[in-house]
C-alpha positions as CSV (number, residue, x, y, z in Angstrom):
1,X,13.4,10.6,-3.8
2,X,14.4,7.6,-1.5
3,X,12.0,4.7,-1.7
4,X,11.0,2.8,1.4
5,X,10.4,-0.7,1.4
6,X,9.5,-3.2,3.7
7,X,11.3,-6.5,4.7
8,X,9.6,-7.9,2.2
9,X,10.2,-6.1,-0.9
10,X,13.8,-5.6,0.4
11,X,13.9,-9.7,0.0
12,X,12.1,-9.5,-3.4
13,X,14.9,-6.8,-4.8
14,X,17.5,-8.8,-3.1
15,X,16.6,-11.8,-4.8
16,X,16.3,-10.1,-8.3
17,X,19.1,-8.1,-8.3
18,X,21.0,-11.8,-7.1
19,X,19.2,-13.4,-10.1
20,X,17.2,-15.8,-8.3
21,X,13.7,-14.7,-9.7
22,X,12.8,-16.6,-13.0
23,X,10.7,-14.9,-15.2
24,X,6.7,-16.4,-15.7
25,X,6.5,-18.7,-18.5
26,X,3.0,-16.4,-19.4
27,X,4.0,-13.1,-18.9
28,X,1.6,-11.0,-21.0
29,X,-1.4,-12.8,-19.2
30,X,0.5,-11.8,-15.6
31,X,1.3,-8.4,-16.3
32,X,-2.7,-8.0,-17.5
33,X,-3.8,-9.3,-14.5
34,X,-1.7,-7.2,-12.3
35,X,-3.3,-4.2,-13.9
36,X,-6.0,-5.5,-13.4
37,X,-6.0,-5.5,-9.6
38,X,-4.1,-2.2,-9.5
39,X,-6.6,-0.2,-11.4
40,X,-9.6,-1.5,-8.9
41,X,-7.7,-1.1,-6.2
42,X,-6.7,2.2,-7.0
43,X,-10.2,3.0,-8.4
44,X,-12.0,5.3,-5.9
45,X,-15.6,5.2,-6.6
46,X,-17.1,5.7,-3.3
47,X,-17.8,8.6,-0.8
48,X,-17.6,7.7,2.9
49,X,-17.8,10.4,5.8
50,X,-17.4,9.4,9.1
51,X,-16.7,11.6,12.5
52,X,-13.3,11.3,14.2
53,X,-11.8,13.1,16.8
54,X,-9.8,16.8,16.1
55,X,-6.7,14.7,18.3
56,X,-7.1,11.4,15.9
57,X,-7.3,13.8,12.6
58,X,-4.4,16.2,13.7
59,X,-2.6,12.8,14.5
60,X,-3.4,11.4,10.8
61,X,-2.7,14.7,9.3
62,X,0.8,14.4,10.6
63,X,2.1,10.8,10.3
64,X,1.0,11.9,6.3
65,X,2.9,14.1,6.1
66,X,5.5,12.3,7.2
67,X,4.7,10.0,3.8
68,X,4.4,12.5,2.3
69,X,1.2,11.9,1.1
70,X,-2.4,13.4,1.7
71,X,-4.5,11.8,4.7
72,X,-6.9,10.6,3.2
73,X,-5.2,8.9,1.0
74,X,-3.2,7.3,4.1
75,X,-6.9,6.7,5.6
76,X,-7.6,4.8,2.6
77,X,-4.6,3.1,2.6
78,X,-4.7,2.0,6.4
79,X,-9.1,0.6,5.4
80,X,-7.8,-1.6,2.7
81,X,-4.8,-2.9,3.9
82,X,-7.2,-3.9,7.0
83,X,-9.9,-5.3,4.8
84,X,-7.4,-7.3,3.2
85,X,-5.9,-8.8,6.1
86,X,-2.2,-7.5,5.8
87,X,-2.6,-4.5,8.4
88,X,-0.6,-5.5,11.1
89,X,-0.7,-4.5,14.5
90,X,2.2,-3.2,16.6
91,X,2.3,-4.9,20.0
92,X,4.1,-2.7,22.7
């Protein structure tokens, strides 16, 4: 399985495999907080149903497939990367 990644985290493994990241001084308390905010994020504890158009739906169905990944999970992915500010918008 090929991994995509974005400019990015094509800098970040760039720069690791190059040995320019330094390790954190505290890295027990880092790696605890990191799971942390993966385990809320990833935490689904709430229901939402909204109405959306057969077109918009067929459309989501595809582009996850595409990712390989269920739509609504790409429907929550595309919320809360717009809640937390780093959805960005193509401009044609």
């Amino acid at each position: 399985m090929k991994i995509r990644l974005d400019a990015e985290e094509k800098e970040l493994l760039e720069a690791f495999e190059a040995g320019k990241v330094a390790l954190s001084k505290n890295q027990a308390k880092e790696k605890a907080l990191a799971q942390s905010y993966a385990a809320n994020t990833l935490r689904k504890d709430r229901r939402v149903n909204i109405r959306i158009s057969d077109k918009d739906l067929h459309e989501l169905r595809i582009k996850a497939m595409e990712e390989g990944i269920p739509y609504q999970t790409l429907m929550s992915s595309v919320l809360h990367k717009f809640v937390s500010g780093r959805l960005i918008a193509k401009l044609q």
